[in-house]
C-alpha positions as MATLAB code, in Angstrom:
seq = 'XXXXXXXXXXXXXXXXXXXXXXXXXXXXXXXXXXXXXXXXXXXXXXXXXXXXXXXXXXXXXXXXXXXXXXXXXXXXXXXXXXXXXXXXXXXXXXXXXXXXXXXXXXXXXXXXXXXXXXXXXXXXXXXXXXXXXXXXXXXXXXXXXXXXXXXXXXXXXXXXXXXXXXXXXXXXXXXXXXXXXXXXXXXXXXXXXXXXXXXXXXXXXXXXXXXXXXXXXXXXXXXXXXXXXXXXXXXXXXXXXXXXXXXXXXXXXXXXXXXXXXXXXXXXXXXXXXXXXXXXXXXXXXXXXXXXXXXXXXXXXXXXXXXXXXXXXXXXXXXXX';
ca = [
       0.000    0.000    0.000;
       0.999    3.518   -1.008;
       1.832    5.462    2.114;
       1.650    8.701    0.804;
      -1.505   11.029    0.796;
      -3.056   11.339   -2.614;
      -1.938   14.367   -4.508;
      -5.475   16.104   -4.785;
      -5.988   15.733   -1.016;
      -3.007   17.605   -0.568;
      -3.921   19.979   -3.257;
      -7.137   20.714   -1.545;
      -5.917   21.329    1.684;
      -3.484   23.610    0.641;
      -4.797   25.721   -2.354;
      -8.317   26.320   -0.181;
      -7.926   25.297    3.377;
      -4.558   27.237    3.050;
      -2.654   24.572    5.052;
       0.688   24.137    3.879;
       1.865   20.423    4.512;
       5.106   19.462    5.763;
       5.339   15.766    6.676;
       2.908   13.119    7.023;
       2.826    9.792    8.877;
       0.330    6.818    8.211;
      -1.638    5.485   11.184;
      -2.604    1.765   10.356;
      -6.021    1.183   12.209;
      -9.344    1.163   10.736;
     -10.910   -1.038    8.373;
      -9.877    0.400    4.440;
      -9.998    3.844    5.324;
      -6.764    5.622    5.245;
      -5.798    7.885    8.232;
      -2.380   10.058    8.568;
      -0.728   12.289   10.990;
       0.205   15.452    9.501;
       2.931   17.737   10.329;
       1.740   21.233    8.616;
       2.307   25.245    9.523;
      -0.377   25.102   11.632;
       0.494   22.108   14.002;
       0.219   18.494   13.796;
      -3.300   17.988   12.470;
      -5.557   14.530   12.069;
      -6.136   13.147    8.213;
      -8.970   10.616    7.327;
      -9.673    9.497    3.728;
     -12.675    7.893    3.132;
     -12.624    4.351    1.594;
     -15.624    4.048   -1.428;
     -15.852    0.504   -0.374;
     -17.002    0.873    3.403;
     -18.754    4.642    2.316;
     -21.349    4.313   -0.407;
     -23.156    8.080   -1.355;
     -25.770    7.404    1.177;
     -23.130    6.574    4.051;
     -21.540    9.736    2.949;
     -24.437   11.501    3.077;
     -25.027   10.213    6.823;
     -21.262   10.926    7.397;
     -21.744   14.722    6.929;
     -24.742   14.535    8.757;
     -23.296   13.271   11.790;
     -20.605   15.557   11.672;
     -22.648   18.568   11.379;
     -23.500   17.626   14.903;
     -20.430   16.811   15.541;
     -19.033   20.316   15.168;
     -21.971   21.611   17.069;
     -21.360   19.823   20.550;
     -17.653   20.840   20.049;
     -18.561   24.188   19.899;
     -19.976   23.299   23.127;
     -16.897   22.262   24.687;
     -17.018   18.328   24.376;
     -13.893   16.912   24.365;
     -13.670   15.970   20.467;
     -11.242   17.134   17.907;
     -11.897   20.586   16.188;
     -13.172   19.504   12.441;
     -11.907   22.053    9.757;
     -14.391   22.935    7.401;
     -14.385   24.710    3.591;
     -17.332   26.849    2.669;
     -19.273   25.847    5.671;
     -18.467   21.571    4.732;
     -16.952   19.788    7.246;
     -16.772   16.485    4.764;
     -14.403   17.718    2.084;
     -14.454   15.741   -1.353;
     -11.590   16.767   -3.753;
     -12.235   16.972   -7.813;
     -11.251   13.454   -8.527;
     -14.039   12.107   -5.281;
     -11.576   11.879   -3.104;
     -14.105   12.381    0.328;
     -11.849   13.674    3.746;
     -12.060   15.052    6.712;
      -9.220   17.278    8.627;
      -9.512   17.838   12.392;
      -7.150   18.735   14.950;
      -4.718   15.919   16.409;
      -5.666   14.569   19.562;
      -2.692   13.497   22.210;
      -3.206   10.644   24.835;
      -3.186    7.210   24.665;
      -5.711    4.072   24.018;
      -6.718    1.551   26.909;
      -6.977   -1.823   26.578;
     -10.705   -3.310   27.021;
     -10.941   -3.479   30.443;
      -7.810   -1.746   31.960;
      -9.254    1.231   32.668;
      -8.774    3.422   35.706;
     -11.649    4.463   38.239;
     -10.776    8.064   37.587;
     -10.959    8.033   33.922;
     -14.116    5.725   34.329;
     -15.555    8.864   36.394;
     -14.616   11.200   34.014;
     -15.598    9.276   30.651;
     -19.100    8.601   32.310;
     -19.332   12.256   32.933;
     -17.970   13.309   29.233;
     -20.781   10.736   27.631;
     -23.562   12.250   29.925;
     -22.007   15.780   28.606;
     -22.431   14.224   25.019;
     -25.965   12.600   25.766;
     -27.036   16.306   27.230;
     -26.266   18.441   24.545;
     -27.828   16.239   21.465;
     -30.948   16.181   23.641;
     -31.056   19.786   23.343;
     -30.586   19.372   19.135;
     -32.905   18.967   16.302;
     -32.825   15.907   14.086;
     -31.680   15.608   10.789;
     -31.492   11.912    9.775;
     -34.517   10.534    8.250;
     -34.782    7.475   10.327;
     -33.251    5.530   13.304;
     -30.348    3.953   12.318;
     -31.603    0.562   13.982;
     -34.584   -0.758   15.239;
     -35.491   -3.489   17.995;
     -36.633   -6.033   16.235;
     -39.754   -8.573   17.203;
     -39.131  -11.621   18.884;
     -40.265  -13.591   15.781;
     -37.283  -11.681   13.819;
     -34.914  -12.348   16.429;
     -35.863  -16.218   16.597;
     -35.497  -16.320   12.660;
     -32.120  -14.843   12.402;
     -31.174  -17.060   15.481;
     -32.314  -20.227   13.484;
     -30.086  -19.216   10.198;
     -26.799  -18.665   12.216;
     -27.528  -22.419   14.093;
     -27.832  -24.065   10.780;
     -24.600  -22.331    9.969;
     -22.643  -22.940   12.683;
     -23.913  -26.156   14.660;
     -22.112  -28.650   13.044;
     -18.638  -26.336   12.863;
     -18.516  -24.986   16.392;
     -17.259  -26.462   19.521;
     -19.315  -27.583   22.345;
     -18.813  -24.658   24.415;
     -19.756  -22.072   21.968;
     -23.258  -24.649   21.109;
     -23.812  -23.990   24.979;
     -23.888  -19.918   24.688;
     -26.128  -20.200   21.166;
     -28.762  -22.061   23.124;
     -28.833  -19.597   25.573;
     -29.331  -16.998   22.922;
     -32.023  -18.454   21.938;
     -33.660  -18.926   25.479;
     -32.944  -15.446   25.998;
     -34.759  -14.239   23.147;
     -37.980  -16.650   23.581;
     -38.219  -15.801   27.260;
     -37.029  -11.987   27.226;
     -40.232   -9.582   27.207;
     -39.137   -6.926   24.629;
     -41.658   -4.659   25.673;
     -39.424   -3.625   28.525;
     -37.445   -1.725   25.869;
     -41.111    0.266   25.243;
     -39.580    3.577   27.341;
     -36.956    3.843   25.365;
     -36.894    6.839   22.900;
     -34.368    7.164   19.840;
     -32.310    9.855   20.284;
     -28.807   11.222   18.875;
     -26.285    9.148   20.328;
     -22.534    8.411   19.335;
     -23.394    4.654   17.993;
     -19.491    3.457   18.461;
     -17.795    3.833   22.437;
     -15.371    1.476   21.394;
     -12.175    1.487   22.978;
     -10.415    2.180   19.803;
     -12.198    5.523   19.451;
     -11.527    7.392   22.805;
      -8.037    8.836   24.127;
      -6.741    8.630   27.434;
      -4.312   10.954   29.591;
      -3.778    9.339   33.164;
      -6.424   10.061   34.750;
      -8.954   11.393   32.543;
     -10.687   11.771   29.194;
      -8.174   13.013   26.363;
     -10.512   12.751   23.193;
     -13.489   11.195   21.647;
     -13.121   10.453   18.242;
     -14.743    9.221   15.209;
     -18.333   10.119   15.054;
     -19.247    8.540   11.644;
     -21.804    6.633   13.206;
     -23.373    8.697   15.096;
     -26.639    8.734   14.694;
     -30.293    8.464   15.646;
     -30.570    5.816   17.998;
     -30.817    4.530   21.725;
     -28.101    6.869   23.760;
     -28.560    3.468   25.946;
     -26.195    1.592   23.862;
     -23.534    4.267   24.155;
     -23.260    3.117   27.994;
     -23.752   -0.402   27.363;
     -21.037   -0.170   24.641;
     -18.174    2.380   27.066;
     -19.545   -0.032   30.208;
     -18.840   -3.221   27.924;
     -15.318   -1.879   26.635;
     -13.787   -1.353   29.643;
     -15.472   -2.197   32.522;
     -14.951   -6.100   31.369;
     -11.800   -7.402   32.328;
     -10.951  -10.965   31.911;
     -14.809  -11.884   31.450;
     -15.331  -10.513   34.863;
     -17.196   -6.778   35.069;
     -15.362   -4.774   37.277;
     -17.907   -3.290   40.118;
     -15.520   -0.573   41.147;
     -15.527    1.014   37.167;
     -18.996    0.674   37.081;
     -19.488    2.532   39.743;
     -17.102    5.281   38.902;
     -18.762    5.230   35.389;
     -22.252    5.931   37.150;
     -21.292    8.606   39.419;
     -19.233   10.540   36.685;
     -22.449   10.223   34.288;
     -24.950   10.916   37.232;
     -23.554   14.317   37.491;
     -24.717   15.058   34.636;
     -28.059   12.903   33.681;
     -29.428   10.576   36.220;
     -28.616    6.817   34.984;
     -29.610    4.003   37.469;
     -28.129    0.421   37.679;
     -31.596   -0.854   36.653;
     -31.522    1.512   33.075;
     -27.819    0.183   33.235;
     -29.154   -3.203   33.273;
     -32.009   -2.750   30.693;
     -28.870   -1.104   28.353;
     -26.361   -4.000   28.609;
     -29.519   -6.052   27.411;
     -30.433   -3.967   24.760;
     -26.803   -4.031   23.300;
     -27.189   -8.081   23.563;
     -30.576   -7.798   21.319;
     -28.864   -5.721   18.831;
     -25.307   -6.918   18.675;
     -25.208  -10.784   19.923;
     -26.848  -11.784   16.437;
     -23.886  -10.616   14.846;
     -21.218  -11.617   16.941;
     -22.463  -14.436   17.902;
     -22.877  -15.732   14.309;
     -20.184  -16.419   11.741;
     -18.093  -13.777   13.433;
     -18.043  -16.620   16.335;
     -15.473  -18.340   14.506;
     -13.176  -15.166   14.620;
     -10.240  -15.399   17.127;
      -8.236  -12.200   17.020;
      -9.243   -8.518   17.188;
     -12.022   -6.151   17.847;
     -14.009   -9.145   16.814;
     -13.089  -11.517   19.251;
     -13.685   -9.301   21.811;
     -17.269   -8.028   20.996;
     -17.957  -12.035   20.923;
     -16.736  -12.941   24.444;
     -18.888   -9.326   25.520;
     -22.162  -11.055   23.934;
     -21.001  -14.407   25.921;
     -20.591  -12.321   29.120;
     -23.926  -11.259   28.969;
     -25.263  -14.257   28.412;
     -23.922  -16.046   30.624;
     -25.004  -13.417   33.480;
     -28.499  -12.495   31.795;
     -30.517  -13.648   35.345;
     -27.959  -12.191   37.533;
     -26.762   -8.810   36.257;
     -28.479   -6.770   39.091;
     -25.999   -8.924   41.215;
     -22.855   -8.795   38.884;
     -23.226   -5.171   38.406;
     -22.940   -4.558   42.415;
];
């Protein structure tokens, strides 16, 4: 792969952002999109190229949706990366389609899932309830949610395509946590999830996409899914990431967690517990399918999440402390 930034990025961002560009240094993480560090005249500055693969027009279009509003709550203060913008456009698409975005360059460092501090649980529970607060405040742009909980019937019928798939290929251990999926949808009453209201939420609290200093929030970073959708699966998702350690959820960064996001918006353990169980309905289906047979990377740790809550479904009130 060519390391180098295509020549009518570069042209762009110096003939009309007026950024003159003096060194540049690939960052390999992501999925086909290409990402740099750039030394230029003013500062070291974040580069993102867009892949056409992963970001069809309509993703694209969602893309400069989401950062419309991502620009807004950093105007707010959030602690996300200053977007540069031409003509009012914070996604930037050169003359040969090349789509980019530009923001500032964030220091700090990445945590592994589950290694977290309780101070930077405390203050990443209050920066999410800081996030959650000011998109309640916005209007809404996108069209529709960007997911939907799905009927039990649904559920049950995807559930019975990924057995016929995989029950003859996986190991008796993993044959053990699919039959629990499937109790868990028959018995689960999905009603529960009634109260819940779509809003704007960031849609991806991985671990990969939020920066560290020692004991607090450095960054929060790539908002191109953020979307309309339950601001309950941000916690499960920041809970899931690095509260688990070793399949065991650690009470004292839960707890941490809550009190840094109850400063801001009330959160109980019980809407805790009804979130960890909506991210199960939405994401155990897919990690918990053929991704199952997937042993390295982000992968392999979203499956061992969906067989963490599985395996503690009846008993989270108790895990959860």
């Amino acid at each position: 792969m060519d390391n180098k930034i295509d020549l009518d990025v570069v042209d762009f961002i110096e003939d009309k952002l007026l950024i003159k560009i003096n060194d540049s240094e690939i960052i390999n993480r992501g999925l086909l999109n290409l990402k740099w560090k750039v030394s230029t005249d003013q500062g070291i500055l974040f580069l993102k190229i867009y892949h056409p693969l992963r970001y069809n027009e309509k993703k694209l279009e969602e893309v400069n949706v989401a950062l419309f509003y991502y620009n807004k709550i950093n105007s707010l203060g959030f602690k996300c990366p200053k977007l540069f913008n031409y003509n009012g456009n914070h996604l930037l698409k050169t003359n040969l389609g090349n789509n980019f975005i530009l923001t500032e360059y964030s220091t700090g460092y990445l945590i592994t899932p589950g290694k977290i501090n309780e101070n930077q649980a405390y203050c990443l529970g209050e920066e999410i309830g800081k996030m959650h607060d000011y998109t309640n405040r916005f209007d809404i742009y996108f069209e529709k949610e960007s997911w939907k909980i799905p009927t039990k019937e649904t559920l049950l019928e995807k559930w019975k395509y990924n057995w016929s798939k995989l029950n003859q290929t996986v190991n008796k251990e993993f044959k053990e946590v699919l039959k629990k999926q499937k109790q868990i949808f028959e018995k689960f009453d999905l009603s529960q999830f009634a109260k819940l209201k779509p809003t704007l939420a960031h849609n991806d609290l991985w671990c990969d996409n939020i920066l560290f200093h020692e004991n607090s929030v450095s960054s929060i970073l790539d908002f191109d899914r953020f979307n309309l959708t339950y601001m309950e699966l941000d916690i499960a998702r920041a809970i899931l990431s690095f509260g688990l350690d070793q399949m065991t959820l650690r009470k004292d960064i839960v707890q941490a967690f809550l009190k840094g996001y109850n400063k801001i918006k009330l959160l109980s353990k019980r809407e805790l517990i009804l979130a960890i169980r909506l991210c199960f309905i939405r994401e155990s289906l897919g990690w918990l399918g053929p991704n199952i047979k997937i042993n390295n990377g982000p992968p392999e740790r979203f499956k061992y999440e969906m067989i963490w809550i599985a395996n503690n479904w009846n008993k989270l009130e108790e895990v959860i402390g």
